[in-house]
C-alpha positions in Angstrom: -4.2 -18.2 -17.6 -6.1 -15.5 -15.9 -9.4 -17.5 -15.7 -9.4 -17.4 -11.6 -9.2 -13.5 -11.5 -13.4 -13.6 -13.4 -14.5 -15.9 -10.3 -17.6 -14.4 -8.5 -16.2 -13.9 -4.8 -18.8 -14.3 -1.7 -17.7 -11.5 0.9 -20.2 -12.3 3.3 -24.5 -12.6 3.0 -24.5 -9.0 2.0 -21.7 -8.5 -0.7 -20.8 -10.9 -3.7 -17.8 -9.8 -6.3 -18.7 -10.5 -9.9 -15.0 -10.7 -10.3 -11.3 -10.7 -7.9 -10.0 -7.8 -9.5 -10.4 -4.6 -7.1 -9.7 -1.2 -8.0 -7.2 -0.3 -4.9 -7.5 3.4 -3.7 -5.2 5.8 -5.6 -5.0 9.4 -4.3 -5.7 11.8 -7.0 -6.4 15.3 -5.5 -9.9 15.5 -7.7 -12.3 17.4 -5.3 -13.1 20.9 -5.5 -12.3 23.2 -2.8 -15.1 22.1 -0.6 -13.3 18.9 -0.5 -16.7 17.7 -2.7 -16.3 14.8 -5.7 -16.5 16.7 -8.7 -18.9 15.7 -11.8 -15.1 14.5 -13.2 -14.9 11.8 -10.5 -18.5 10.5 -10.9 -17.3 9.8 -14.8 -13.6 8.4 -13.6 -15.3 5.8 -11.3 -18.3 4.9 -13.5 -16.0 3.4 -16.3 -14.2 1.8 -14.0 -17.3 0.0 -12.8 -16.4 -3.4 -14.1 -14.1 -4.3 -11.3 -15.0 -6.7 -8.6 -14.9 -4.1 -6.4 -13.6 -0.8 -6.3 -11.9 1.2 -2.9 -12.5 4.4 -3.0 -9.4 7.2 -3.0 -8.7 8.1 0.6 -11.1 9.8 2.0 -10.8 12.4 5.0 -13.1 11.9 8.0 -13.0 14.8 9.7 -10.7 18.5 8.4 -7.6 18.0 10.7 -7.2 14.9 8.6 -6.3 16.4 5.7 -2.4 16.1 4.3 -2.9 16.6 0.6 -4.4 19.1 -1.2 -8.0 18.7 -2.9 -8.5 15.2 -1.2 -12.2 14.4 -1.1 -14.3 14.3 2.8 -17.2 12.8 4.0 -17.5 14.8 7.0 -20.4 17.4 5.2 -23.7 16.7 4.0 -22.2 18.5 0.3 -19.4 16.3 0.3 -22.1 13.3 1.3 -24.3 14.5 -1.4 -21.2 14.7 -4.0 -20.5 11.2 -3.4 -24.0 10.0 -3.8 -23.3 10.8 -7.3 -20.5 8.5 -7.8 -22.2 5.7 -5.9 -25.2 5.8 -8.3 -22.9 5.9 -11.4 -21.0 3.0 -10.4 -24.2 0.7 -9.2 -25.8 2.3 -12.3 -23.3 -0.1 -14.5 -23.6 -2.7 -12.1 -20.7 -2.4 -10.0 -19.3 -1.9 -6.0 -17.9 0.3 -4.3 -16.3 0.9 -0.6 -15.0 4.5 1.1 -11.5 4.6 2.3 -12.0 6.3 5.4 -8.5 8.2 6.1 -6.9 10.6 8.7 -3.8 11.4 8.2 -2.4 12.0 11.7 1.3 13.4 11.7 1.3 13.8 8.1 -1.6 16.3 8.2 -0.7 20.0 8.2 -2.7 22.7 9.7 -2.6 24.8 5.9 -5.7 22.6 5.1 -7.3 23.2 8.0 -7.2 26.8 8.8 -4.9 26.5 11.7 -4.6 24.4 15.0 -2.8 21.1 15.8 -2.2 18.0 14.3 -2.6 15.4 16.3 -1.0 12.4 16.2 -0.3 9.4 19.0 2.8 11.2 20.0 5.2 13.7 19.4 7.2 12.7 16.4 7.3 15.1 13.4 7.8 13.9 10.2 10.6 15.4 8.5 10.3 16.9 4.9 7.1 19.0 3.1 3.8 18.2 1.7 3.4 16.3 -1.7 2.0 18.9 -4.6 2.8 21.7 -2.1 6.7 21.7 -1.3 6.8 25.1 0.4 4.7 23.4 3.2 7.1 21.9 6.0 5.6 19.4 8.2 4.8 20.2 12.0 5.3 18.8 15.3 2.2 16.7 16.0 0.1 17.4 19.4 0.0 13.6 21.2 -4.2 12.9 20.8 -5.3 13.0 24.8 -7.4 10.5 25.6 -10.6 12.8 25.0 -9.1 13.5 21.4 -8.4 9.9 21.1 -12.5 8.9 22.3 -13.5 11.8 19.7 -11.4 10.6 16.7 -13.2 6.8 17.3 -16.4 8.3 17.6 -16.0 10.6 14.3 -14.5 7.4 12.1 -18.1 5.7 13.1 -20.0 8.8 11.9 -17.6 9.1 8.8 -19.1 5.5 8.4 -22.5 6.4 8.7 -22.2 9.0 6.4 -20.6 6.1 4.0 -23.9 4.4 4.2 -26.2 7.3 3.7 -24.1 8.1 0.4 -24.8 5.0 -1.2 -21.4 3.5 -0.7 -21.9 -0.7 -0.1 -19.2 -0.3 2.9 -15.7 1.4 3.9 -12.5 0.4 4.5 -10.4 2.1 7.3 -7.1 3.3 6.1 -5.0 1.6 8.6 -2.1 1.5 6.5 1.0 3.6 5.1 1.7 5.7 7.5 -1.5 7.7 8.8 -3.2 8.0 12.0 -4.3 4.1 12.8 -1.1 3.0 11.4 1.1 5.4 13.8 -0.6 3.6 16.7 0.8 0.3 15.8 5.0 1.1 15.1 7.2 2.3 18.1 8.8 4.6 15.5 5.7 6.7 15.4 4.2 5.5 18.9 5.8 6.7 22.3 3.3 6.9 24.5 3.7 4.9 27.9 -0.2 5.3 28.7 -2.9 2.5 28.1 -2.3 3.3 24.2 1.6 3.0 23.6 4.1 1.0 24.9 2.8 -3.3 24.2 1.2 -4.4 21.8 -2.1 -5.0 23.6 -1.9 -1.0 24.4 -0.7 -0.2 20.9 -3.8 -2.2 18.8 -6.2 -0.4 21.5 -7.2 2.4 19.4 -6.6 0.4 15.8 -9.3 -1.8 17.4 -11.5 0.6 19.4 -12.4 2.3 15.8 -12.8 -1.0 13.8 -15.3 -1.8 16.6 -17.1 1.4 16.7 -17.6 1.3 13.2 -18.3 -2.3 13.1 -21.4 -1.3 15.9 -22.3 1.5 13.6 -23.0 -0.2 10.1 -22.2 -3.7 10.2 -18.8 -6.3 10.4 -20.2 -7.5 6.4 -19.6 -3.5 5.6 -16.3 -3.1 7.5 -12.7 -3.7 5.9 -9.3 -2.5 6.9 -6.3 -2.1 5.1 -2.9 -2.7 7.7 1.0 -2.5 7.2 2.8 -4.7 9.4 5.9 -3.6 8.0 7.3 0.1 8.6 8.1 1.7 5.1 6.2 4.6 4.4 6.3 7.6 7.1 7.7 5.3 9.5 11.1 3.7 10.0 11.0 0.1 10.9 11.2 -1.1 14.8 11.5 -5.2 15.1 9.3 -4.6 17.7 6.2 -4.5 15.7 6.3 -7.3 15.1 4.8 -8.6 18.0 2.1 -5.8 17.5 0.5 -7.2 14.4 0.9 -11.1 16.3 -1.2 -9.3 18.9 -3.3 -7.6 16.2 -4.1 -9.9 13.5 -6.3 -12.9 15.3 -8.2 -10.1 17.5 -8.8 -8.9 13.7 -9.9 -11.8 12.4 -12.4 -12.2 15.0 -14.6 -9.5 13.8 -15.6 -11.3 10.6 -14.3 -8.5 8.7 -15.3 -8.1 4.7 -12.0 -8.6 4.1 -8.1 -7.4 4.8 -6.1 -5.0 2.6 -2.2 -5.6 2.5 -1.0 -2.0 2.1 2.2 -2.3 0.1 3.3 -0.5 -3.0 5.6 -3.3 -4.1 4.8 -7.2 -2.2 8.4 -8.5 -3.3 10.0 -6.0 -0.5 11.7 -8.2 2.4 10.7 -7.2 6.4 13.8 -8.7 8.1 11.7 -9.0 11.2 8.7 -10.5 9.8 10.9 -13.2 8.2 10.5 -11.9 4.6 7.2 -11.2 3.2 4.4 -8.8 4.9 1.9 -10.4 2.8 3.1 -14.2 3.6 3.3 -13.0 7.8 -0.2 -11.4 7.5 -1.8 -14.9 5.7 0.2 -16.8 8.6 -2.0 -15.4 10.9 -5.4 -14.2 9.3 -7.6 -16.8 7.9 -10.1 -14.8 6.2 -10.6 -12.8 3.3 -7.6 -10.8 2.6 -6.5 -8.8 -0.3 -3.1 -8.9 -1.6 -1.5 -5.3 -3.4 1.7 -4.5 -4.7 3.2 -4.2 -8.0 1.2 -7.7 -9.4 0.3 -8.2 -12.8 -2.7 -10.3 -13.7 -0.6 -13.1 -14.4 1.4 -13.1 -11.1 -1.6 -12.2 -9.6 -3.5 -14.8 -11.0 -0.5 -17.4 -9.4 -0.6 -15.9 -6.0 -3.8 -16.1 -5.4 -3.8 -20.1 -6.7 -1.0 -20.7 -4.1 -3.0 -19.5 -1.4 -1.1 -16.5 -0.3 -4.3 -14.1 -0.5 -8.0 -14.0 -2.2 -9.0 -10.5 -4.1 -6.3 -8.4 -6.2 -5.7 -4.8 -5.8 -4.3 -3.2 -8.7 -3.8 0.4 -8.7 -1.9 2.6 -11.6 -3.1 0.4 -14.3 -6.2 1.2 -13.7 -5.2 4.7 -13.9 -3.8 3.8 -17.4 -6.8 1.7 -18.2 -10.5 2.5 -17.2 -10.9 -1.0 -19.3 -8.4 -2.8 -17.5 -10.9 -5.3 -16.2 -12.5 -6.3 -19.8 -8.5 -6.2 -21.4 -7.5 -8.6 -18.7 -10.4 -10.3 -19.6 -9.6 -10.9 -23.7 -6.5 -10.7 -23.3 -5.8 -7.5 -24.9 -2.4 -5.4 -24.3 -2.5 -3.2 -21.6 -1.2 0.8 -21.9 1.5 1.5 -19.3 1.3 4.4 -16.6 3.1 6.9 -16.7 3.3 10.0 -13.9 1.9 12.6 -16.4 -1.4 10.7 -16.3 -1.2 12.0 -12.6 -2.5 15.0 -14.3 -5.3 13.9 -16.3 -8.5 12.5 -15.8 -9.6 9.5 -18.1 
């Protein structure tokens, strides 16, 4: 029943997927202190090497980025160097991998970072503290200036270069859930009234500026993006976005990305204002390659895909449960069930 799921996939002329299964980016606070992949995350990843492809945790590209504690960067030649090592495992058992390059924006804090702002597109602080570090209380973000703004595009290209020169076969820009590219593109998080807020042509400006830059930089075949058209993470909802993502999604499509990355923890959530389904508004309006997430099993997966609603499958804590989850799929074998204590462990 699962037989589509072990098709080879053609990305582009540079990347073909053995299979549609992808390993979706899980955040698991692994790096040392340096923010360097460990010798444990070279292991995690290499047995999970059997996936189509797999999406790297988020990734920081730059230290004001950084929300969560222990969250790997790419911003260092030892943090460059520590992922060089996972890169090789992985390829070394035959398999692909992309970077999820991430700044957090608003949901950064400054504890990470030795002090300064977080910058954000506009004033709006997040209320609550910092996952695994409750004492921390989130701050009022600094709206990026326009020379913070040309900065932060030019430092998600070098983030991308740095991608490239540790072995990694492309990234994907965290455009999703809530951080930095995201807050551009929801009038919750977005209340500017310069070139960047406001419409939606002024709204995608800097979503698009960095998917261009690092498009220039390494390559549309080596470019992905991962985008939540509706508002449920960090962000309250606006039925105004909706005509962002109708701006967004064919100026998207026009870049000939390596694919598009739904970011949703559970698809069967309603958006009033998209008329239901993120997932089915997104394949409405974006042709190419995209990647459906969100609470599937292989089996519902495996029917989704068939009916057209999307083309690769990102499946996230059962591959947390199951470093074998690909070759269990595969013979049909039962699969172990997560759990959050396996939050705490490294298999």
């Amino acid at each position: 029943m699962t037989a589509t799921l072990f098709q080879p996939v053609k990305l582009n002329d540079t990347l073909t997927l053995g299979n549609r299964i992808v390993m979706a980016p899980l955040t698991r606070c692994m790096a040392d202190n340096d923010l360097v992949p460990t010798d444990d995350m070279v292991a995690y990843y290499a047995r999970r090497a059997d996936s189509g492809l797999i999406i790297s945790e988020a990734t920081i590209i730059r230290p004001d980025g950084q929300g969560y504690p222990n969250t790997p960067g790419i911003y260092t030649q030892a943090q460059i160097d520590g992922w060089r090592k996972v890169t090789d495992a992985v390829h070394d058992k035959g398999g692909k991998i992309f970077v999820q390059l991430w700044h957090t924006g608003r949901v950064a804090h400054p504890h990470f970072f030795g002090g300064g702002d977080v910058i954000a597109p506009s004033a709006q602080r997040i209320e609550g503290t910092v996952p695994r570090q409750r004492e921390l209380e989130y701050v009022t973000p600094k709206p990026a200036t326009a020379d913070d703004i040309q900065q932060l595009i030019a430092d998600y290209a070098q983030a991308a270069a740095n991608a490239i020169e540790a072995g990694f076969d492309g990234v994907e820009l965290h455009g999703a859930n809530g951080y930095l590219i995201d807050q551009f593109l929801h009038f919750d998080t977005n209340r500017r009234t310069d070139e960047y807020g406001g419409t939606p042509e002024n709204m995608s400006r800097f979503p698009l500026a960095v998917v261009n830059a690092v498009v220039e930089r390494i390559g549309a075949d080596r470019t992905a993006l991962r985008v939540s058209p509706g508002a449920y993470f960090n962000i309250e909802t606006d039925p105004r976005d909706r005509a962002v993502f109708e701006y967004l999604l064919p100026k998207l499509e026009a870049f000939k990305l390596a694919y598009l990355h739904m970011g949703l923890f559970d698809d069967q959530k309603q958006f009033d204002y998209l008329d239901g389904s993120a997932t089915d508004f997104v394949r409405q309006r974006y042709g190419k390659l995209l990647m459906g997430a969100g609470g599937f099993t292989p089996q519902s997966g495996t029917e989704a895909i068939e009916n057209g609603r999307f083309d690769l499958l990102a499946i996230g804590r059962p591959f947390i449960a199951n470093p074998d989850y690909v070759s269990r799929v595969q013979s049909g074998s039962a699969l172990t069930e997560y759990h959050e204590g396996m939050l705490a462990e490294l298999v």
